[in-house]
VEXGURO-717179 format. One line per 10 residues: number of its first residue (from 1); their letters; for each residue x negated, y, z negated of C-alpha. Coordinates in steps of 0.5 Angstrom, whole numbers, plus 500, padded with zeros to 3 digits. Example, Ala and Ser with C-alpha at 12.3 -4.5 7.8 and 13.67 -1.06 7.14 Angstrom:
BEGIN
1 = AS = 475,491,484 ~ 473,498,486
//
This chain:
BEGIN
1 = XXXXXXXXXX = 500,500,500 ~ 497,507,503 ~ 495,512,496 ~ 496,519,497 ~ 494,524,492 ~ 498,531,495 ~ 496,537,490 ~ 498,545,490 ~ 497,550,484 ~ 501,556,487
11 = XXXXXXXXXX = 507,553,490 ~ 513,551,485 ~ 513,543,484 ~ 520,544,487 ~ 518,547,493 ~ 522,545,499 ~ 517,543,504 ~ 513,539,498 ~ 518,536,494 ~ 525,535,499
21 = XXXXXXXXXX = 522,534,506 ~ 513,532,506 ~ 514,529,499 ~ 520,525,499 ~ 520,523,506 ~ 514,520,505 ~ 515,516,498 ~ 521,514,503 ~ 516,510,507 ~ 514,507,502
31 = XXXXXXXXXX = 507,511,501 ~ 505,511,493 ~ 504,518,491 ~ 502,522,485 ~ 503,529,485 ~ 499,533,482 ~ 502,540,481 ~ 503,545,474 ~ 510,542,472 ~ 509,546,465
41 = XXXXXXXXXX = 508,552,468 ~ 514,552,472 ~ 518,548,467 ~ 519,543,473 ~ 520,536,471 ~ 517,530,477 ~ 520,527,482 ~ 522,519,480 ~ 518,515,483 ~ 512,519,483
51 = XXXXXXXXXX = 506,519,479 ~ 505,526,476 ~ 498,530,474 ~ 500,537,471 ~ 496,543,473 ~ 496,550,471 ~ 499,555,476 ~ 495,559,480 ~ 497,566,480 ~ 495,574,481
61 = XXXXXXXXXX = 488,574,478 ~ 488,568,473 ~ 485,563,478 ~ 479,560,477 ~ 481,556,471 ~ 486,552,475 ~ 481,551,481 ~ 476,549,476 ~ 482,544,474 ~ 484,541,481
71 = XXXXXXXXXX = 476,541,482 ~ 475,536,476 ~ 481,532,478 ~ 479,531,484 ~ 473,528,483 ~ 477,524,478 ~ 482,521,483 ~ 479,521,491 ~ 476,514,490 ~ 484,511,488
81 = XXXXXXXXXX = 488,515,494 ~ 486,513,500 ~ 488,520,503 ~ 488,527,499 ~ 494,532,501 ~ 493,540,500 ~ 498,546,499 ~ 495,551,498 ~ 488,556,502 ~ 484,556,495
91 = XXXXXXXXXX = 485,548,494 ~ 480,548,499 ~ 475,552,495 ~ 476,546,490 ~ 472,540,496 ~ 468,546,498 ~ 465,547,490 ~ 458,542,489 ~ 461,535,486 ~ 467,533,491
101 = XXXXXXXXXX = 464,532,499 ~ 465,525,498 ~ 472,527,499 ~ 473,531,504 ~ 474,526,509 ~ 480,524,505 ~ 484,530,505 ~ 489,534,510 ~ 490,542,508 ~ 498,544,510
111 = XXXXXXXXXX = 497,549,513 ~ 503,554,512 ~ 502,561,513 ~ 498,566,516 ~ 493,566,510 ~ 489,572,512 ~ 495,576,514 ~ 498,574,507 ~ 493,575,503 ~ 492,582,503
121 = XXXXXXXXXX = 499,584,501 ~ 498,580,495 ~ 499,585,489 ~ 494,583,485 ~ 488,583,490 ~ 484,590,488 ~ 485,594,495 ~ 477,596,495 ~ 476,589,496 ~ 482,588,500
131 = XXXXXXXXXX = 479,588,507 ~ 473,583,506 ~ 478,577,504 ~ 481,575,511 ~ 474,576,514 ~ 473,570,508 ~ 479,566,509 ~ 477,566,517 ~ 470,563,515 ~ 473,558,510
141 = XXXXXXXXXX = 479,556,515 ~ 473,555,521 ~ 469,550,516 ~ 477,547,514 ~ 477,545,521 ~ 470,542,522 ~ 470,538,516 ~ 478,537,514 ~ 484,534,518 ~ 489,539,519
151 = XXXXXXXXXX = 496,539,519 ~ 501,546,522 ~ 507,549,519 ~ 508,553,525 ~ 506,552,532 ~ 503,559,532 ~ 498,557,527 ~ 494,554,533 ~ 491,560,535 ~ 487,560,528
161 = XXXXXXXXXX = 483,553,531 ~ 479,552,536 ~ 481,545,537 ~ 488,542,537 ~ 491,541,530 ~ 498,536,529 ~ 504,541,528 ~ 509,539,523 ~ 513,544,523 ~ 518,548,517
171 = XXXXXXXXXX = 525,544,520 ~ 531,543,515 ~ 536,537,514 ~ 542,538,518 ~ 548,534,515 ~ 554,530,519 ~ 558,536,518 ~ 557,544,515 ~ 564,548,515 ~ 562,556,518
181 = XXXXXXXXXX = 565,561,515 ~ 573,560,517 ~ 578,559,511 ~ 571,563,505 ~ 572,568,501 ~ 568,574,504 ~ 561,572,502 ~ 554,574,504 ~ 548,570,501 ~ 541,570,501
191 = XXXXXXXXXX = 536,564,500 ~ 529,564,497 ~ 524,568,493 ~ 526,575,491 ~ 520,581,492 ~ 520,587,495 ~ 517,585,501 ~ 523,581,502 ~ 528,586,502 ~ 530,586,495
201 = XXXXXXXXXX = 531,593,495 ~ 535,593,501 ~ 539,587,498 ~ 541,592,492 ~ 542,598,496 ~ 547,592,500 ~ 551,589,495 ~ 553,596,492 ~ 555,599,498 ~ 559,593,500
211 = XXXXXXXXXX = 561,591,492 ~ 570,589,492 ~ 569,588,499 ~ 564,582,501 ~ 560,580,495 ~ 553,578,496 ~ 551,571,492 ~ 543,571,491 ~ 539,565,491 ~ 533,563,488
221 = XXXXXXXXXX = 528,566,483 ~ 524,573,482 ~ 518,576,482 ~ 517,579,474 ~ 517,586,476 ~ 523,585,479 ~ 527,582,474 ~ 531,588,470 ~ 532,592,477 ~ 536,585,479
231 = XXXXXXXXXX = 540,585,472 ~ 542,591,473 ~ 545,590,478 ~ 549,584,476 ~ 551,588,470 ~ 554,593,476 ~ 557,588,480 ~ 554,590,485 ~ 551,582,486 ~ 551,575,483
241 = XXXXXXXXXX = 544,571,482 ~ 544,564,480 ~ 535,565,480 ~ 532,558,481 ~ 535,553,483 ~ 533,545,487 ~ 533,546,495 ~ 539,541,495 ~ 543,545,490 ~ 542,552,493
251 = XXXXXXXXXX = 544,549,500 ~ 550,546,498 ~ 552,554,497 ~ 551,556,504 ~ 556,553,508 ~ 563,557,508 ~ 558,564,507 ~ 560,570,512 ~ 553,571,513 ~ 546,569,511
261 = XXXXXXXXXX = 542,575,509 ~ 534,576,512 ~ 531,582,511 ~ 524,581,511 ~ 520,588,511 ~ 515,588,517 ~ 508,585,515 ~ 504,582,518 ~ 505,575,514 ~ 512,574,516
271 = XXXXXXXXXX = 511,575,524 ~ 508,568,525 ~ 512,563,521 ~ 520,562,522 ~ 523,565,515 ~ 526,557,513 ~ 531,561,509 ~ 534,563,517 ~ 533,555,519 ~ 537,554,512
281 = XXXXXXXXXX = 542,559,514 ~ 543,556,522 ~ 544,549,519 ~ 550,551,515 ~ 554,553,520 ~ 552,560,517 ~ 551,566,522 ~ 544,570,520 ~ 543,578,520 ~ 535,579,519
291 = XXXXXXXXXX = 530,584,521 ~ 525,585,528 ~ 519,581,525 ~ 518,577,531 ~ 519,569,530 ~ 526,570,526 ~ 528,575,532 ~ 526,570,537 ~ 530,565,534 ~ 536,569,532
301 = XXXXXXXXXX = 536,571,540 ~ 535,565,543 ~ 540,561,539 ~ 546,568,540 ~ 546,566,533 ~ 547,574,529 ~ 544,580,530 ~ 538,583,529 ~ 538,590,524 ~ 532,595,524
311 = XXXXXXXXXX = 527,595,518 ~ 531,599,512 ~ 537,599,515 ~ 543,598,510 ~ 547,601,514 ~ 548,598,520 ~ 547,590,516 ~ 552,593,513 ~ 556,595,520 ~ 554,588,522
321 = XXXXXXXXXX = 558,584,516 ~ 565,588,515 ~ 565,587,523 ~ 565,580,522 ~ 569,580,516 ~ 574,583,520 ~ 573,579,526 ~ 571,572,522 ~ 571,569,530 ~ 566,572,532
331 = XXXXXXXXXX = 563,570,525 ~ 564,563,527 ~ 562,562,534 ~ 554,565,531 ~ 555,560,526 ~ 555,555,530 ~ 551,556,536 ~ 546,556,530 ~ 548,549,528 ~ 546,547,534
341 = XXXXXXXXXX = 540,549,536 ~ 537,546,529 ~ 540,540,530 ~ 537,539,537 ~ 531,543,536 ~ 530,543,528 ~ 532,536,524 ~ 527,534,520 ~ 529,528,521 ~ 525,527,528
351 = XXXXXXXXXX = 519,531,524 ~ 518,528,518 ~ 517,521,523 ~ 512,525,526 ~ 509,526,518 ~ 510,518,516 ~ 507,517,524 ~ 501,522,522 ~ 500,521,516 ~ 499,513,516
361 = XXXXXXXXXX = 494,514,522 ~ 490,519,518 ~ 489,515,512 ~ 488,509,516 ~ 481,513,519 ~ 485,513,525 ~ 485,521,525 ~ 481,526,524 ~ 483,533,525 ~ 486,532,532
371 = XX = 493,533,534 ~ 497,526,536
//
């Protein structure tokens, strides 16, 4: 039986790419994983079946404790797995640091977003230094693609390698069926991570504009510094917020909504990756509003399944959700032309078998930072 030892320290042990679709499709294949993740950090029980490794969380200038953590376990663990599956950019300092080159030929790095282009929107990253970093990340990412194998959330991705690299891209579950809008209290709702740089702001401003017209239903959990404003917020009415909940859960909410909000600001991080919140929403029979970053708006377009608004622009997402609240046909017909260019386009049903394909030849010396 292949061993897999797959490790992150900033995401959420319960992160959905990790847990609901890699993690869970490969323990479905029969792999014997353990999950090296900062369960107590998070307050995240393990997945059943699993053999948990708790980590501490990396997060904003705290790092170097976990690192040394993941270097430490890494050494312990790499002789039991036969292959080693990182989350996270800065896990590939842990096999780069002196006393784990035995490893490297043993771990994949899941590539999942535009590491020089993220890393400097980070807060906690001193602007001085800040123009030093991707230069940096460039550096390592080209030593990942010479010693590591690789796999890519995005196809994208690609123009950050010299060789070709697998792809196993962002994709979602998509069920039997998923009811749109029709017969559902006016709903919009937004799914994921709540920050400034994810239209927190323009979200607000939104659901007081909107507040005993369209209630706007908030999904997932929130940057510390953003907490109070959110309360605030719910105490006026202006919106509800469940926080954090299970992927499974927090889709379960979608299906009926009115609308599904994206509204990202322009950084250059989020103009290379398809927000998953959008294929989340398109699954659901849910029609998107999101902003002109390039890879949500070239979907959203393509698929004729929303409309696109300015950056900032409440008044006009505004426009876009009572026009559809007054005409739910229109609504309808959005949402489920999203459906269906996700189910022919987007299951992770078809990827996953790529993941189970990739995986079993890479632990079994058969693949080496090429794509299949």
């Amino acid at each position: 039986m292949t061993r897999l030892l797959i490790m992150t320290l900033v995401h959420d042990p319960d992160d959905a790419r990790i847990r609901y679709r890699m993690l869970h499709t490969l323990q479905a294949a029969s792999f014997r994983i353990s999950y090296a993740a900062p369960f107590a950090a998070f307050g995240r029980l393990p997945p059943p079946g699993v053999r948990a490794l708790d980590l501490p969380r990396s997060a904003g200038r705290r790092r170097l404790r976990a690192l040394l953590a993941a270097r430490r376990l890494l050494r312990r663990e790499v002789a039991a797995h036969d292959l080693v599956v990182l989350h996270d950019p800065e896990l590939l300092l842990a096999v780069l640091l002196p006393g784990c080159r035995r490893a490297r030929g043993k771990v994949v790095w899941d590539v999942q977003e535009h590491t020089a282009a993220a890393v400097v929107t980070r807060p906690w990253v001193p602007a001085a230094v800040g123009w030093l970093l991707p230069p940096l990340i460039r550096s390592v990412e080209r030593w990942a693609e010479r010693s590591l194998t690789l796999i890519l959330a995005e196809p994208t991705y690609q123009e950050r390698f010299r060789t070709p690299q697998q792809v196993i891209r962002n994709c979602v579950p998509v069920n039997a069926a998923a009811p749109g809008p029709e017969g559902a209290l006016p709903r919009a709702v937004y799914l994921g991570r709540l920050t400034r740089a994810r239209g927190l702001g323009e979200l607000l401003e939104l659901g007081q504009t909107l507040a005993r017209r369209i209630d706007l239903e908030l999904i997932g959990p929130a940057d510390q510094e953003c907490v109070a404003e959110l309360e605030a917020a719910v105490a006026a009415g202006w919106v509800s917020w469940s926080g954090f909940l299970a992927n499974p859960d927090a889709l379960r909410r979608l299906p009926g909504a009115l609308a599904g909000l994206c509204l990202l600001r322009g950084q250059p991080n989020y103009s290379h990756s398809v927000p998953m919140k959008v294929l989340e929403y398109m699954a659901a029979g849910v029609p998107v509003v999101t902003t002109p970053n390039p890879a949500s708006m070239e979907l959203v377009r393509r698929a004729g399944c929303g409309e696109v608004v300015p950056f900032g622009s409440t008044a006009r997402a505004r426009q876009v959700l009572l026009g559809w609240a007054a005409d739910p046909g229109t609504a309808r017909r959005f949402g489920a032309a999203g459906r269906r260019l996700v189910r022919a386009e987007y299951d992770w049903d078809q990827e996953g078998r790529r993941l189970v394909e990739f995986v079993q030849a890479a632990a079994g010396g058969g693949q080496r930072s090429r794509a299949c």
